[in-house]
C-alpha positions as CSV (number, residue, x, y, z in Angstrom):
1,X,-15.7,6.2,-4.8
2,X,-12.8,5.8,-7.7
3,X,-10.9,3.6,-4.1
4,X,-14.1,1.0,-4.7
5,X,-13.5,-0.2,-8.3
6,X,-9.5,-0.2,-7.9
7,X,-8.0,-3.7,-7.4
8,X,-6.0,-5.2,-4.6
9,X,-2.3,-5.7,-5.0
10,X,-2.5,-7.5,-8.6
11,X,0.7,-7.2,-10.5
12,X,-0.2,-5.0,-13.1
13,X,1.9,-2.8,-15.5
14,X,2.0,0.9,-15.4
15,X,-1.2,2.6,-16.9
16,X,-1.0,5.7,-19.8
17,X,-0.4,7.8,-16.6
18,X,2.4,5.9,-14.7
19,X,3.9,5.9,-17.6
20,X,3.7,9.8,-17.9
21,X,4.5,9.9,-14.1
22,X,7.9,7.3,-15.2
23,X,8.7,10.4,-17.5
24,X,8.1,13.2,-15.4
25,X,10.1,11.5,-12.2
26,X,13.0,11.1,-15.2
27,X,13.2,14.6,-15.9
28,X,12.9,15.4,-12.2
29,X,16.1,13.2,-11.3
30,X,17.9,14.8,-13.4
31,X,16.7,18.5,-13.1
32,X,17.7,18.1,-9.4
33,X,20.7,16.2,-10.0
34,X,19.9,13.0,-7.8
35,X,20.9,10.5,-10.9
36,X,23.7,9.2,-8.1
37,X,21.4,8.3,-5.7
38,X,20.9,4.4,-5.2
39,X,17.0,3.2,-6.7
40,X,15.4,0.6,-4.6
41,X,12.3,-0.9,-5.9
42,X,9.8,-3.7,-5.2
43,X,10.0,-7.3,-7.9
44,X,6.4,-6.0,-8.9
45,X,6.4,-5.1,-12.6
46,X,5.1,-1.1,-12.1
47,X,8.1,-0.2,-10.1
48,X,10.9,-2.0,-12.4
49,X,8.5,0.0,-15.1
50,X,9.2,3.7,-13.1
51,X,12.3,2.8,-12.7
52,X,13.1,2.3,-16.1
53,X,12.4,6.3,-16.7
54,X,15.5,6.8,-14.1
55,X,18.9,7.6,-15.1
56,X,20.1,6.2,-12.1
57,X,22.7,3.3,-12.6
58,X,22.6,1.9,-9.1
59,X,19.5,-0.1,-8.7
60,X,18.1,-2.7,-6.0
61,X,15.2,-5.0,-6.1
62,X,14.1,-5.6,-2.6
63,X,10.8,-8.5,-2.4
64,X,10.4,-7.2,1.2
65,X,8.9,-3.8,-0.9
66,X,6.8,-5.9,-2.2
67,X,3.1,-4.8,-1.9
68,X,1.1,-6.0,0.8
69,X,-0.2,-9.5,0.3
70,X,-4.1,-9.6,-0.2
71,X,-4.3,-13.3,-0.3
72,X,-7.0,-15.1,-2.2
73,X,-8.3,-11.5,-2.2
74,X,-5.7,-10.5,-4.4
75,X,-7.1,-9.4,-8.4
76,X,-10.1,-8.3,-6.6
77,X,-11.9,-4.9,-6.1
78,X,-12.8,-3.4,-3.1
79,X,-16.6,-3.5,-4.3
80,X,-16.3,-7.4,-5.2
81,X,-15.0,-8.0,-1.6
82,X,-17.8,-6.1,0.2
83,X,-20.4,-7.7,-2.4
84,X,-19.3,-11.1,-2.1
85,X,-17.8,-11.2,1.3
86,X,-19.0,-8.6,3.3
87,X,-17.8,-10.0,6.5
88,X,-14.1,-9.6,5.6
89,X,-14.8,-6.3,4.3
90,X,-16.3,-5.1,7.4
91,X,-13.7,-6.7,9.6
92,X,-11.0,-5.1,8.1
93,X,-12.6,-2.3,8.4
94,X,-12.9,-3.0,12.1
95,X,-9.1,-3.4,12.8
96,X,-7.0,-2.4,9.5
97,X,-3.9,-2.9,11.3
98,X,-4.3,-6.3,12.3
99,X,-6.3,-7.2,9.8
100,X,-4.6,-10.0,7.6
101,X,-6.5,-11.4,4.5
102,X,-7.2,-14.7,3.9
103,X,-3.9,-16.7,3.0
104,X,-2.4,-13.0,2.9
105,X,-0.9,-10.6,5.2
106,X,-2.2,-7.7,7.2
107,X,-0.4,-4.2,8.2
108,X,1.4,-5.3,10.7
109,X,2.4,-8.2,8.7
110,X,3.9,-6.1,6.5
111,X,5.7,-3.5,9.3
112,X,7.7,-6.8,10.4
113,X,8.6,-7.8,6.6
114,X,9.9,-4.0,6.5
115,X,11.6,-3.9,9.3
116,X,15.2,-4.6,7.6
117,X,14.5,-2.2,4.9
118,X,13.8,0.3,7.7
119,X,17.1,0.0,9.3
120,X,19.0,0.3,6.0
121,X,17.1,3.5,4.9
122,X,17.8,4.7,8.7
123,X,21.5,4.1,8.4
124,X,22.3,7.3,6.6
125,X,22.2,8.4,2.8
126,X,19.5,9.3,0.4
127,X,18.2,6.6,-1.5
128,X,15.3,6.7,-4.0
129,X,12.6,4.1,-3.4
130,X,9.8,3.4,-5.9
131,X,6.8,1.0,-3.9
132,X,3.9,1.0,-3.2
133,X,0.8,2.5,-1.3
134,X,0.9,-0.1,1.6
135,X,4.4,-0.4,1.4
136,X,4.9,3.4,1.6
137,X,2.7,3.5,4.7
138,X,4.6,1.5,7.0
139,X,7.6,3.2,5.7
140,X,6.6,6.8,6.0
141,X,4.9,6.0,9.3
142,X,7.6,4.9,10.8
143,X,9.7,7.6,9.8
144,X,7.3,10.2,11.4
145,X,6.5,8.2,14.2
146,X,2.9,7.8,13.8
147,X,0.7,5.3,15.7
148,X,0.5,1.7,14.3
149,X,-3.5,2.3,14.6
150,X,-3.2,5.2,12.2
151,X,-0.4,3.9,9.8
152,X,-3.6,2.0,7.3
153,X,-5.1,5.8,7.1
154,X,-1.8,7.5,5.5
155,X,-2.2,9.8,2.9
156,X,0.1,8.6,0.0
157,X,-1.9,10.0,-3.1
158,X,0.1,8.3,-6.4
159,X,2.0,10.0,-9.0
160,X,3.8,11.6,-6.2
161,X,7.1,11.7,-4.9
162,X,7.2,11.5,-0.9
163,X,10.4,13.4,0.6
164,X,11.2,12.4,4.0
165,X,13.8,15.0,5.6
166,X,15.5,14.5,9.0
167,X,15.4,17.2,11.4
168,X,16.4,18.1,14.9
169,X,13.6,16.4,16.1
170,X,12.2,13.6,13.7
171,X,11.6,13.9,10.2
172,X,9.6,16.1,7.9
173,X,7.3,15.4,4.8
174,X,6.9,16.8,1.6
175,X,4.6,16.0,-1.4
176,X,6.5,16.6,-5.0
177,X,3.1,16.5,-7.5
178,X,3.9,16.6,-11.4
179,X,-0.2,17.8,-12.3
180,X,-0.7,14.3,-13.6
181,X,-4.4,13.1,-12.5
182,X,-4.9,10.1,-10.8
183,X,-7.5,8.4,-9.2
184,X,-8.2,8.9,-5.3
185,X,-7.8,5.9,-3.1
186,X,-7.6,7.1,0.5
187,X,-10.9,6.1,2.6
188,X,-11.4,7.7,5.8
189,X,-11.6,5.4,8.9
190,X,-14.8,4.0,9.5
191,X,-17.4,4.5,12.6
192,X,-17.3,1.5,14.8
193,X,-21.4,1.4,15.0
194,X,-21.1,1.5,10.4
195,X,-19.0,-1.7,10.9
196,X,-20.7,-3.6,13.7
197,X,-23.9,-2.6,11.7
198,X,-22.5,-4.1,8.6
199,X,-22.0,-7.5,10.2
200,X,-25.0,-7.7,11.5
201,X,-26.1,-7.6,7.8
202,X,-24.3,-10.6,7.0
203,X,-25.2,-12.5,9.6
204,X,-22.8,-12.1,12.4
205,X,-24.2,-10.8,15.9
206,X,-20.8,-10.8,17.6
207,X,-17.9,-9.2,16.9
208,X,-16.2,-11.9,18.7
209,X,-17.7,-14.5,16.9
210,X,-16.7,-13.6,13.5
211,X,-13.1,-13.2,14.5
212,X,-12.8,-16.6,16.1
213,X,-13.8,-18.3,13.0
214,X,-12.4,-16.1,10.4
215,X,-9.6,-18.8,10.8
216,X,-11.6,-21.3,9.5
217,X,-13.1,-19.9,6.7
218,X,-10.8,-19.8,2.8
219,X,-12.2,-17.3,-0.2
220,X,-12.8,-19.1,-3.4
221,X,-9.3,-18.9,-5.9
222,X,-10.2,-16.3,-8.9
223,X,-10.6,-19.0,-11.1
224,X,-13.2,-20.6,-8.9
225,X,-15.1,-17.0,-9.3
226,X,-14.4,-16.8,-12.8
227,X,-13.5,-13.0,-13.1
């Protein structure tokens, strides 16, 4: 469960292994002779990090690549939310889509912040982006037309780069891996009768119920839980 300890969004810097990752995507560039291509990245600190390792010269900083907002969730891990507010947990669980986090923003949130990204990528050229997991869902799901209800369960494994081809008839995918290890965050989608099950543990009978007052309800700050 290496997903359960990992922390949402946060604004970290790279880790020993992004930073190996930042050198390996350098050499790559180069080796394939894509230093021309335009870089986008997010404003977070990691991708302006990866980026650094480029040779590129033509770089963009786009907010709208920003990771997906967790909210007063965000710093947290994924085993402090179930612990210590196992209703959200299970709700998102329950509709990852359309989930949106407390203060924050859900999926499709984040679809509708893309969208103008979107339409510049589909506008013709290569460009090089450098995001992030969320981010890189909406993106890649678009791109090969998958379900909104299945864009949450994405593969995108990190230290990776993610080539999107056009073809004839959509767009292909291929996964560029450098043998750096990394942990795995992907998590299957859950049974509906695990989730319903898990609200009845905290206290909510109805489905319906919890989501008409999830409005209501605001998640202590972080300093107010003092992590």
């Amino acid at each position: 469960k290496q997903w359960y300890q990992r922390r949402v969004r946060g604004d970290s810097c790279l880790s020993e292994n992004g930073r190996r990752y930042g050198e390996e995507l350098g050499r790559f560039v180069r080796e394939e002779g894509l230093s021309e291509l335009p870089v986008w990245t997010s404003l977070m600190r990691r991708t302006l990090e990866t980026g650094s390792y480029l040779p590129n010269t033509s770089v963009e900083r786009y907010k709208a690549l920003n990771e997906l907002d967790a909210g007063q969730c965000d710093g947290l891990t994924y085993q402090q939310i179930e612990t210590d507010y196992p209703e959200e947990f299970a709700l998102r669980d329950l509709d990852k889509y359309n989930y949106r986090y407390p203060r924050g923003e859900s999926y499709h949130d984040l679809c509708c912040r893309l969208e103008p990204v979107i339409m510049d990528l589909e506008k013709g050229g290569s460009v090089f982006v450098i995001c992030h997991q969320a981010v890189l869902r909406c993106i890649v799901g678009y791109l090969l037309d998958i379900p909104v209800e299945e864009i949450p369960y994405i593969k995108i494994p990190l230290h990776t780069v993610i080539k999107i081809v056009p073809t004839a008839y959509g767009c292909e995918r291929e996964d560029i891996k450098f043998g750096i290890s990394s942990a795995i965050t992907h998590r299957d989608k859950q049974s509906v009768e695990s989730i319903e099950k898990r609200l009845i543990d905290a206290g909510i009978n109805k489905v319906e119920e919890s989501r008409k007052d999830k409005s209501e309800r605001v998640i202590p700050s972080l300093e107010e839980l003092s992590i």
